[in-house]
PALUMKE-996318 format. One line per field, with one value per atom (N, C-alpha, C): y, x, z. Coordinates in steps of 0.05 Angstrom, whole numbers, plus 5000, padded with zeros to 4 digits. Layout:
# residues N
y	[Y|...];
x	[X|...];
z	[Z|...];
END
This chain:
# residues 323
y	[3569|3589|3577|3581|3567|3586|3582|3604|3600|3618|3612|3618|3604|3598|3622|3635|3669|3657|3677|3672|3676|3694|3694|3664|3653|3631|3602|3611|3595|3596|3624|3625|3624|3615|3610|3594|3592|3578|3550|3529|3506|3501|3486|3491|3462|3445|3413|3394|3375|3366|3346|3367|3354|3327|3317|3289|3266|3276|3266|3250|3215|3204|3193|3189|3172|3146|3127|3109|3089|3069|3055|3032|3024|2998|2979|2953|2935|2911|2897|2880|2850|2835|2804|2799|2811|2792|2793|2807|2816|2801|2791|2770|2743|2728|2714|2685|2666|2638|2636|2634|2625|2650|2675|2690|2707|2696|2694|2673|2645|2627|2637|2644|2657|2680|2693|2711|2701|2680|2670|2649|2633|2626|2643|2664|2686|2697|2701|2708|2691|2666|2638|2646|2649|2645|2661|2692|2714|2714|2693|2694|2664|2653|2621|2634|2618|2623|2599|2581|2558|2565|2587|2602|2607|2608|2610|2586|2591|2564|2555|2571|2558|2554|2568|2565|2591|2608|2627|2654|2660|2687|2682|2708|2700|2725|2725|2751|2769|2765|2800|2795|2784|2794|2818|2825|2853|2871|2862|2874|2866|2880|2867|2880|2888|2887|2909|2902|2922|2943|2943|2972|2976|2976|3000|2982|2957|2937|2943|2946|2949|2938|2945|2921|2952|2969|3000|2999|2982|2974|2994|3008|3015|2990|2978|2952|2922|2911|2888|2870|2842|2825|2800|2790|2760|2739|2714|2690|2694|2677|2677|2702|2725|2753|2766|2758|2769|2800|2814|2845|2852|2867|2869|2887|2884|2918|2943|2939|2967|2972|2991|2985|2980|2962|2949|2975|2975|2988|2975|2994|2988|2964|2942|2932|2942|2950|2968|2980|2988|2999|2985|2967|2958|2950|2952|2945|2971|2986|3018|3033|3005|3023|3014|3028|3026|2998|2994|2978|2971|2959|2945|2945|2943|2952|2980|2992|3018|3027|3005|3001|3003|2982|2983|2960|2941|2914|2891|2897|2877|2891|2887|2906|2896|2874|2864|2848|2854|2834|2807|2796|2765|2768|2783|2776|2781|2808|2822|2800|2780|2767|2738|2738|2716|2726|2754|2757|2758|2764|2760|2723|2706|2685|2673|2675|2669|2675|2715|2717|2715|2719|2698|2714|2742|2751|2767|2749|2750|2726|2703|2694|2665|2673|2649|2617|2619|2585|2587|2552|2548|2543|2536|2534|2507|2491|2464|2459|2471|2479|2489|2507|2520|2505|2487|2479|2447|2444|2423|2421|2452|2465|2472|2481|2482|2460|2439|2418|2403|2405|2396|2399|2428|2451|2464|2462|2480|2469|2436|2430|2429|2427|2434|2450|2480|2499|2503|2503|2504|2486|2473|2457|2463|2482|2502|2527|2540|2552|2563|2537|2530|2506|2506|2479|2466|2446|2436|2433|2455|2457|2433|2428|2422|2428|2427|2448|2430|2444|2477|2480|2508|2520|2545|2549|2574|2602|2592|2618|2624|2601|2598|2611|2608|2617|2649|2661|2686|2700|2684|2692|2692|2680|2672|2700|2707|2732|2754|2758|2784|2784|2763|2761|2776|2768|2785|2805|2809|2839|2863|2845|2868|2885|2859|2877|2891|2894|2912|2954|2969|2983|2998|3023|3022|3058|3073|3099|3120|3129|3157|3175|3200|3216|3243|3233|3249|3232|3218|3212|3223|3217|3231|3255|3276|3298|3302|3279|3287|3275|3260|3254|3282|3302|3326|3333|3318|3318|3347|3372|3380|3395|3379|3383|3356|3337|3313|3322|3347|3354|3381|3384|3403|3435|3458|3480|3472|3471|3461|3444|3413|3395|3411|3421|3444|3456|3473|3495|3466|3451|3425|3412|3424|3404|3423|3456|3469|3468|3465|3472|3442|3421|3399|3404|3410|3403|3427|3447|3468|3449|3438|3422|3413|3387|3351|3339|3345|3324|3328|3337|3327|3302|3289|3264|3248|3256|3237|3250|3234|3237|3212|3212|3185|3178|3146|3136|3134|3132|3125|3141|3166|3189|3188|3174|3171|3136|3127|3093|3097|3123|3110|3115|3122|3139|3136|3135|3133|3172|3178|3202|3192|3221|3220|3232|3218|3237|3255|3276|3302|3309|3315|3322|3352|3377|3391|3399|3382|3394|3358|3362|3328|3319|3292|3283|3277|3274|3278|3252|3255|3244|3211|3221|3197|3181|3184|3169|3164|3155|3147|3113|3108|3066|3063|3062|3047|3064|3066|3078|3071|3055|3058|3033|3054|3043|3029|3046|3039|3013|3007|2981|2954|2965|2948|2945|2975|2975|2978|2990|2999|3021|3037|3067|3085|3104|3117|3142|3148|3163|3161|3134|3124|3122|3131|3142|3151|3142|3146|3155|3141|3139|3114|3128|3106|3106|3089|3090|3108|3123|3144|3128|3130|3115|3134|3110|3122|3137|3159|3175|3167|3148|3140|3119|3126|3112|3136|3150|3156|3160|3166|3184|3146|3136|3108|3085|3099|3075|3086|3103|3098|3084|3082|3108|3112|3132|3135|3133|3128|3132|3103|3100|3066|3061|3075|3065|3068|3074|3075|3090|3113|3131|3159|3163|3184|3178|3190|3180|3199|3218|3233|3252|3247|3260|3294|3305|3329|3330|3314|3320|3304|3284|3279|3301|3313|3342|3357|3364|3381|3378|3342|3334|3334|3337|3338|3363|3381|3412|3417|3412|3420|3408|3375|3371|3365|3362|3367|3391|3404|3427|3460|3446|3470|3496|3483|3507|3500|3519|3522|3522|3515|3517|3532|3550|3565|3541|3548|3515|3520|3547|3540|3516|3528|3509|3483|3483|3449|3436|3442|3439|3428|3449|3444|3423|3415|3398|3364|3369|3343|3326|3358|3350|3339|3359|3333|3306|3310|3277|3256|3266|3245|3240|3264|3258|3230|3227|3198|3173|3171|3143|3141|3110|3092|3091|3085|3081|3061|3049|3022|3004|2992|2971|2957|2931|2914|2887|2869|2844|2823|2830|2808|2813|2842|2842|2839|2812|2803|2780|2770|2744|2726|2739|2723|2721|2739|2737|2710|2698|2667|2664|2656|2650|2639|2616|2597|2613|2625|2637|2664|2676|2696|2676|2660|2657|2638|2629|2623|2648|2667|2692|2719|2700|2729|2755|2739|2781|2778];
x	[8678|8661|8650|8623|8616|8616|8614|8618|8594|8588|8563|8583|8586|8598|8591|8605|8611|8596|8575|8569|8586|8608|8626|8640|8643|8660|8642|8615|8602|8593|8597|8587|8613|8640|8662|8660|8664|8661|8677|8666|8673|8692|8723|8741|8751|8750|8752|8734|8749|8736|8754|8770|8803|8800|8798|8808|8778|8760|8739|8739|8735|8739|8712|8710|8695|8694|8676|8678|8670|8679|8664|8649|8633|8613|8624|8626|8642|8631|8638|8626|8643|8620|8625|8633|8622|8627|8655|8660|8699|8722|8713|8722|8738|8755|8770|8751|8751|8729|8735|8760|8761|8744|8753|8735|8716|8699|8673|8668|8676|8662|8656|8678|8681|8663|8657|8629|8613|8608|8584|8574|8592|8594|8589|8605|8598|8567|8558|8533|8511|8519|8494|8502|8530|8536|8526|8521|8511|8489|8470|8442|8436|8450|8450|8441|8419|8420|8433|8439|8460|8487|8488|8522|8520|8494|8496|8486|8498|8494|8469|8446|8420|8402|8417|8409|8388|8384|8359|8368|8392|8406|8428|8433|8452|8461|8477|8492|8471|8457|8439|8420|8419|8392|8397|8425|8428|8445|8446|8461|8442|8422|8400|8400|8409|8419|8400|8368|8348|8345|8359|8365|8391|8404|8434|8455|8451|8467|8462|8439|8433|8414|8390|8373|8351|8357|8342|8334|8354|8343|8375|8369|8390|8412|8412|8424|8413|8424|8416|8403|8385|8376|8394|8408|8418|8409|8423|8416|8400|8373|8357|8350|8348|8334|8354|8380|8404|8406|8420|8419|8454|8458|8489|8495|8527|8531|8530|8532|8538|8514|8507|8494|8512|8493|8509|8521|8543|8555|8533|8541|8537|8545|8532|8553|8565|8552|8557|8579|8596|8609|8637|8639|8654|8681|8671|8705|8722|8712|8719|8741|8733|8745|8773|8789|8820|8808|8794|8793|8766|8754|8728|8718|8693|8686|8686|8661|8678|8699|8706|8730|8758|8748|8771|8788|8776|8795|8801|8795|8796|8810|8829|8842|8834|8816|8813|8787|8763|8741|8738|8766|8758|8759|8777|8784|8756|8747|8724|8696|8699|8677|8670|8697|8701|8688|8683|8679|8647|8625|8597|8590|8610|8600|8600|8622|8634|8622|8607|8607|8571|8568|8547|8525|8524|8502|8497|8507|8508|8495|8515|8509|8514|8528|8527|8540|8558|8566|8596|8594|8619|8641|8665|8687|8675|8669|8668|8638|8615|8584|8585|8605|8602|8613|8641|8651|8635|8624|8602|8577|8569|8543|8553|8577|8575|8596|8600|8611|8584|8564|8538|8526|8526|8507|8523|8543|8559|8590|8586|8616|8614|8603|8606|8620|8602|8610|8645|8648|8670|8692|8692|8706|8713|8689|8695|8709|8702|8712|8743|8757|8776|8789|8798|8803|8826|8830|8855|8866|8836|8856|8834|8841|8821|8809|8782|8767|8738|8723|8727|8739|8740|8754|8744|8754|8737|8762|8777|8789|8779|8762|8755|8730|8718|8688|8692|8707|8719|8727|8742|8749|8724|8708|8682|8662|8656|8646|8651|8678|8699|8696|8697|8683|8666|8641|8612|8621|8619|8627|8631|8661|8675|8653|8636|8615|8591|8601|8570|8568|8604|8603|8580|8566|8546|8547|8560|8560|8540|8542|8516|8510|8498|8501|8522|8528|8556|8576|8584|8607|8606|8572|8574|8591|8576|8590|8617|8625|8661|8670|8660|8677|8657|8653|8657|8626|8603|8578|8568|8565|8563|8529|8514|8488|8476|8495|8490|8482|8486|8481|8466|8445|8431|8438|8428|8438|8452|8436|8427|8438|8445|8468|8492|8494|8530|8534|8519|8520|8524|8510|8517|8547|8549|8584|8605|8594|8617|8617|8599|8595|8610|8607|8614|8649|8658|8687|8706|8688|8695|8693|8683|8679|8680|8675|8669|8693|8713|8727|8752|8766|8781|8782|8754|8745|8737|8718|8706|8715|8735|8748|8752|8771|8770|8745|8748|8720|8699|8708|8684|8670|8684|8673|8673|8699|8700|8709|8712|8721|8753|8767|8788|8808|8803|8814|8794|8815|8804|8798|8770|8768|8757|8761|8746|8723|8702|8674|8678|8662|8668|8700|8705|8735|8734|8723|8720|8698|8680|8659|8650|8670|8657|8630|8623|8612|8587|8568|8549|8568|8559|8566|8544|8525|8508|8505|8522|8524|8550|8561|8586|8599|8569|8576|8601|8589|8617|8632|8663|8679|8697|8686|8706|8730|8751|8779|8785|8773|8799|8796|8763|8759|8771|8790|8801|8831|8848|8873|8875|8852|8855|8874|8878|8892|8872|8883|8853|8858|8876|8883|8855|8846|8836|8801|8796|8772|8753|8730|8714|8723|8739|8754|8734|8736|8718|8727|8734|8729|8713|8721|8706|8683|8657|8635|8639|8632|8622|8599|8602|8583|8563|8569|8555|8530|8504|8482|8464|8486|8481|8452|8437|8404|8397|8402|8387|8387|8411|8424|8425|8400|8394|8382|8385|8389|8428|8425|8461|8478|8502|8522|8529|8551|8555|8532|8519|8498|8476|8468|8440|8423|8436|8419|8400|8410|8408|8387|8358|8340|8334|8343|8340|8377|8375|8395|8400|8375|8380|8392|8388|8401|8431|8433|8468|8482|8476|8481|8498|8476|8466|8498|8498|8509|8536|8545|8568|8582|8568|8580|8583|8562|8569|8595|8597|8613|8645|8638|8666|8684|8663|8671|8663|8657|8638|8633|8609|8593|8568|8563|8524|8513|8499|8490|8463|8458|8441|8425|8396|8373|8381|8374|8390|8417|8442|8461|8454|8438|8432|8425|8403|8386|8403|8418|8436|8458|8469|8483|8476|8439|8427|8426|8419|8416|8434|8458|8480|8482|8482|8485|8464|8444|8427|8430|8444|8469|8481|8482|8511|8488|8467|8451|8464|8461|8472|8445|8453|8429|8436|8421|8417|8433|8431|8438|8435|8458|8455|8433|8433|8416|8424|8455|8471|8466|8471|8460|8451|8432|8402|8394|8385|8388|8365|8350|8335|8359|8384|8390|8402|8396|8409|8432|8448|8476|8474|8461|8469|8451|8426|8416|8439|8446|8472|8483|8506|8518|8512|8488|8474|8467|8458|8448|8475|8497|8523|8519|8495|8496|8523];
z	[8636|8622|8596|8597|8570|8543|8521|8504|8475|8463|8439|8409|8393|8370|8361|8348|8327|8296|8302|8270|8239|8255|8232|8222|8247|8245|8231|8232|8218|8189|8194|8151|8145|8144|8133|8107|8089|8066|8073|8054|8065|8049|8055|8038|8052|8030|8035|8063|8064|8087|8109|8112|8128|8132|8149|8158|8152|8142|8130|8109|8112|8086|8077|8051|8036|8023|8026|8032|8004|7993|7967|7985|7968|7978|7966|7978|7989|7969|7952|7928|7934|7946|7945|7926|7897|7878|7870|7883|7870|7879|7909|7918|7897|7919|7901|7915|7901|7911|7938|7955|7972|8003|7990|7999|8002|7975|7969|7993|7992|8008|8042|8043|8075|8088|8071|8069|8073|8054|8058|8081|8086|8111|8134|8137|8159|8155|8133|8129|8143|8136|8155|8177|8183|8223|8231|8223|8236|8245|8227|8228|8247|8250|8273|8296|8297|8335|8352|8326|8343|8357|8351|8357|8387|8394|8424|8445|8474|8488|8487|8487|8495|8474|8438|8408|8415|8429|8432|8414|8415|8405|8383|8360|8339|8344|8325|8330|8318|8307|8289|8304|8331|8347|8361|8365|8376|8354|8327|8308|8284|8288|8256|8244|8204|8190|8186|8185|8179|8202|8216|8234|8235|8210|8215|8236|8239|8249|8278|8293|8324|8332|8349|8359|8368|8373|8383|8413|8426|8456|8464|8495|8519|8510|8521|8523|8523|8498|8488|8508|8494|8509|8499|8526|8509|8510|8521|8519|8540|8541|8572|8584|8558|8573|8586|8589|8609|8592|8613|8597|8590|8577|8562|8572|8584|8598|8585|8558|8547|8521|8511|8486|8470|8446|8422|8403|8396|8372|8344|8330|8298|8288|8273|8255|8233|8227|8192|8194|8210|8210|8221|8229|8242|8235|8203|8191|8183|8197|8193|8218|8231|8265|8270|8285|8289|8313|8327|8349|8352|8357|8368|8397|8406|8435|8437|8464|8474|8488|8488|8514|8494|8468|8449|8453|8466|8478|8455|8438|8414|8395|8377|8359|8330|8322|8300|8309|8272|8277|8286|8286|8282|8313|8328|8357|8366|8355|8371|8369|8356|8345|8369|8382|8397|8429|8427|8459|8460|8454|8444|8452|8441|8435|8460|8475|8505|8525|8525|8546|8554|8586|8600|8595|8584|8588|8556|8541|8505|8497|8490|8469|8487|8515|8535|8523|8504|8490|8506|8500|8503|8477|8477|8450|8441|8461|8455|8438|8462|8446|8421|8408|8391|8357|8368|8351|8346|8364|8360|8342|8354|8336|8304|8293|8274|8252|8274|8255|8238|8256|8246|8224|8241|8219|8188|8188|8169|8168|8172|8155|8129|8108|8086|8080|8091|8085|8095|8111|8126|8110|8093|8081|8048|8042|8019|8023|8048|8065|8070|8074|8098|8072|8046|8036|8055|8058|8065|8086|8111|8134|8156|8181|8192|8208|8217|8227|8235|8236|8243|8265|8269|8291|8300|8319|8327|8313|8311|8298|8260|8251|8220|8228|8253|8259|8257|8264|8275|8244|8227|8195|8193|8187|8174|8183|8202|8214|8202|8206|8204|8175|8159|8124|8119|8132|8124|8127|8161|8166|8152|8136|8129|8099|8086|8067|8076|8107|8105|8105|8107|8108|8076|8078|8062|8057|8033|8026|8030|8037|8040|8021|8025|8005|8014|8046|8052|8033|8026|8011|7989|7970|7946|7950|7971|7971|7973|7979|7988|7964|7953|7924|7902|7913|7886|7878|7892|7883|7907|7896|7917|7926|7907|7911|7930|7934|7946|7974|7989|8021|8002|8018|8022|8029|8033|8040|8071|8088|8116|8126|8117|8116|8105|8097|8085|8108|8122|8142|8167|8175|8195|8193|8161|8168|8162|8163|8174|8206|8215|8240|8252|8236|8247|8252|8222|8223|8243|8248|8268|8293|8310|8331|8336|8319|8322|8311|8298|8285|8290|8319|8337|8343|8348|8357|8334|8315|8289|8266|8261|8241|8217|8200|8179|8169|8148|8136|8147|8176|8200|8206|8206|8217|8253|8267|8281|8283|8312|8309|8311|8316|8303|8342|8357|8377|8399|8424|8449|8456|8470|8480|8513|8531|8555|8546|8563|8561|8583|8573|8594|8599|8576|8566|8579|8580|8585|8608|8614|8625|8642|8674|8671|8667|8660|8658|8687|8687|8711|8735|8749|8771|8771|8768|8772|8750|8729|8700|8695|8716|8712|8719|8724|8739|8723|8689|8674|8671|8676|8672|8649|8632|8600|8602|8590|8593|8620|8643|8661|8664|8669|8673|8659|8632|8622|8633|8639|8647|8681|8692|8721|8720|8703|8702|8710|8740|8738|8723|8699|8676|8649|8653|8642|8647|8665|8679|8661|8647|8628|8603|8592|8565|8552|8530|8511|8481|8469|8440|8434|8406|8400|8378|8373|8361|8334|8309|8288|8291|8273|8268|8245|8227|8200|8211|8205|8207|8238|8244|8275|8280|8262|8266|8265|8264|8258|8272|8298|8316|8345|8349|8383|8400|8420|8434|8439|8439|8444|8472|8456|8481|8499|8506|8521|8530|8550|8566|8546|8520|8511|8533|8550|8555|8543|8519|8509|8490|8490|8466|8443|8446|8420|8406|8389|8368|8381|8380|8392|8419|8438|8460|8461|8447|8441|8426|8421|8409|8431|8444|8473|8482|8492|8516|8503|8479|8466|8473|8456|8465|8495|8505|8541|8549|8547|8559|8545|8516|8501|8496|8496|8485|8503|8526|8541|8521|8511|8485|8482|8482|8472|8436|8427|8400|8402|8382|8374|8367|8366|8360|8331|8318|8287|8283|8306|8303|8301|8324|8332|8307|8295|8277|8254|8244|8223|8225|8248|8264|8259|8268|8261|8235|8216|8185|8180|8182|8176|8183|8207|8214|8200|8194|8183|8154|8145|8117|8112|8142|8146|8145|8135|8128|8110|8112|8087|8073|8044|8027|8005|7996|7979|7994|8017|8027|8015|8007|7996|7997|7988|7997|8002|8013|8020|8045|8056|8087|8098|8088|8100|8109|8126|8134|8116|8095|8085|8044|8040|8028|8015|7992|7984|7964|7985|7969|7951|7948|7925|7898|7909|7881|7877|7895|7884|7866|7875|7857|7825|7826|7805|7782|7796|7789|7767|7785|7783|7801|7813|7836|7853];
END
């Protein structure tokens, strides 16, 4: 039975924001030298297209910095035009999540950073291509890097990544609001995140606003029959318990990083909406609801991205500079 949300239960006054955190922006410069260097390092590697077998793809060709860490394709293009099984996650967000992948098969950036580089229809390299390509290109660095040890290595390649990475998470003006600013959300965004925390944050919850927890899609309402090729989890454990289980996706940048959903089927915000309530929650939204639903979410842009996030950004004038 499906059911339409009580308007009583929506003009409820908003009284904190339970399991909802807020987030600070992330300062290279605070760093200690050795990992200042390692940032910066990861900063060149991200932007290499040497990192892959055929030098055609880097990692921000399906995670580019000036779209909210994505590429705005279904599913990525890799090395040689090959297509990626799943759409790309966020980067921006990535140092936010309990696990990496939608599957969740990686429990840490540096691990998660190693499967991209490997596999045939990404980034297509080998350990050997790779540690070849950047003894070349970036032993220097790697030696400011890494003092003392020897290298490179592909597990320093992986630190070096997981470095940047970790500065690109980027505050909204939902945080303002959760640290006390409460003109920072709108009327309309306020009314979207009562409606949110009534609904949604079973599943998206913490700094991420989600990232942190495995859900089934079509928890309540299965999921279509003919959108089910990838099945999630199981494909990682073969539990058929596990039967379209997916890491739960951040919600922060969400208006900025479609099309949605593993498959990058979904092209508009309003209908990931839709397909939420139906099948999470078997519930309908008033278009008011909806409406107010979206505002919020588009709350969750980051704003003043840094200029470290950039592949035209220059280290050496940073640190000449003091930025």
């Amino acid at each position: 039975m499906r059911h339409t949300i009580s308007p009583f239960v929506l003009g409820l006054a908003l009284v904190g924001c339970g399991d909802l955190e807020s987030i600070a922006n992330p300062d290279p410069t605070q760093l200690d030298t050795i990992e200042f260097a390692r940032f910066r390092l990861g900063h060149g590697l991200f932007f290499d297209s040497g990192l892959s077998g055929a030098g055609d793809v880097s990692c921000s060709s399906c995670h580019e910095p000036s779209k909210f860490g994505v590429d705005g394709l279904a599913r990525s293009e890799g090395t040689g035009g090959a297509i990626a099984d799943r759409n790309a996650p966020s980067v921006f967000n990535a140092a936010l999540k309990d696990r990496q992948f939608w599957d969740g098969r990686a429990q840490t950036l540096e691990e998660q950073a190693s499967g991209p580089l490997f596999a045939a229809n990404e980034m297509g390299q080998t350990e050997e291509g790779l540690i070849e390509h950047v003894r070349v290109a970036w032993m220097q660095e790697f030696d400011v890097a890494f003092p003392g040890e020897e290298g490179p290595t592909l597990e320093q390649v992986t630190i070096a990544l997981a470095s940047y990475e970790r500065m690109l998470p980027r505050r909204s003006r939902f945080d303002q609001f959760l640290d006390d600013d409460r003109d920072a959300l709108s009327r309309r965004e306020r009314r979207g995140l009562r409606i949110f925390r009534r609904n949604c944050t079973e599943c998206h919850t913490g700094s991420g606003v989600g990232g942190a927890d495995y859900h089934k899609l079509g928890k309540d309402v299965p999921w279509p029959q003919d959108r089910r090729e990838d099945e999630g989890l199981f494909e990682v454990t073969g539990d058929p318990s596990d039967k379209m289980v997916f890491m739960t996706p951040s919600l922060r940048n969400v208006a900025e990083t479609g099309p949605w959903f593993h498959d990058g089927s979904v092209e508009s915000l309003e209908e990931a909406v839709q397909l939420m309530a139906r099948h999470q929650l078997d519930r309908s939204f008033t278009e008011a609801q909806e409406q107010a639903l979206v505002s919020f979410l588009k709350a969750l842009k980051a704003e003043d991205v840094q200029p470290w996030a950039y592949g035209d950004w220059d280290a050496e004038a940073a640190v000449r500079d003091g930025e």
